[in-house]
C-alpha angles and dihedrals in degrees: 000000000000136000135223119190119191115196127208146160150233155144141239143152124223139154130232114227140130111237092211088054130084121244087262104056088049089059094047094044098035106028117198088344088080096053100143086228096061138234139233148227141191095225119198110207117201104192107184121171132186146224144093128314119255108235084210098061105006083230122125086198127341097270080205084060095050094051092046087049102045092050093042085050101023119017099044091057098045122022109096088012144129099237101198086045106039110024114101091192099054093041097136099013132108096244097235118152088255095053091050088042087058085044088057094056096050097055091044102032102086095032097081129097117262091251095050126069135203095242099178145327114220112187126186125202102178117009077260116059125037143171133217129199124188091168138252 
């Protein structure tokens, strides 16, 4: 088995709130992350995928594909965005790192090709918290 991770970045601003809450209970549960004006982050996305090598290639997968295929399904909807206000793929949802994380997988999860599997997506919002998804 081997493993090919792709890296990209963006940036987004969202706020973290919970839509059945007062504005109290948000604070006390969110801190500054549920300021009403927003907040940013510069996210790096780490996108690796697994399978064998074609003997034909030796690619697991065209890294020029996967890029093509992460902006077109990922990049295009997020990066400069309001992520609880333009994202499709968050709509309902309170906009955390792990549920854009899960978000991520799911635009990216059936759009492979049958030899080549999502492994994990591994998703920072600041250089010091992280989340990683392999799925459910």
């Amino acid at each position: 088995m081997v493993y090919l991770t792709r890296v990209e970045h963006f940036n987004a601003a969202h706020k973290l709130y919970n839509p059945e809450w007062d504005t109290e209970k948000n604070e006390a549960v969110f801190g500054k992350c549920a300021n009403e004006n927003w907040h940013g982050h510069n996210y790096e996305l780490f996108v690796t995928i697994k399978g064998e090598v074609n003997k034909e290639t030796g690619f697991l997968f065209d890294a020029k594909k996967l890029s093509v295929l992460i902006k077109e399904q990922v990049l295009d909807k997020v990066d400069h965005k309001n992520l609880n206000v333009e994202v499709d793929f968050l709509k309902e949802q309170i906009c955390s790192t792990e549920n854009l994380a899960k978000g991520i997988w799911n635009q990216l999860q059936n759009r492979l090709s049958e030899d080549v599997q999502l492994h994990c997506i591994k998703l920072y919002e600041t250089p010091r918290i992280y989340v990683e998804y392999f799925g459910d």
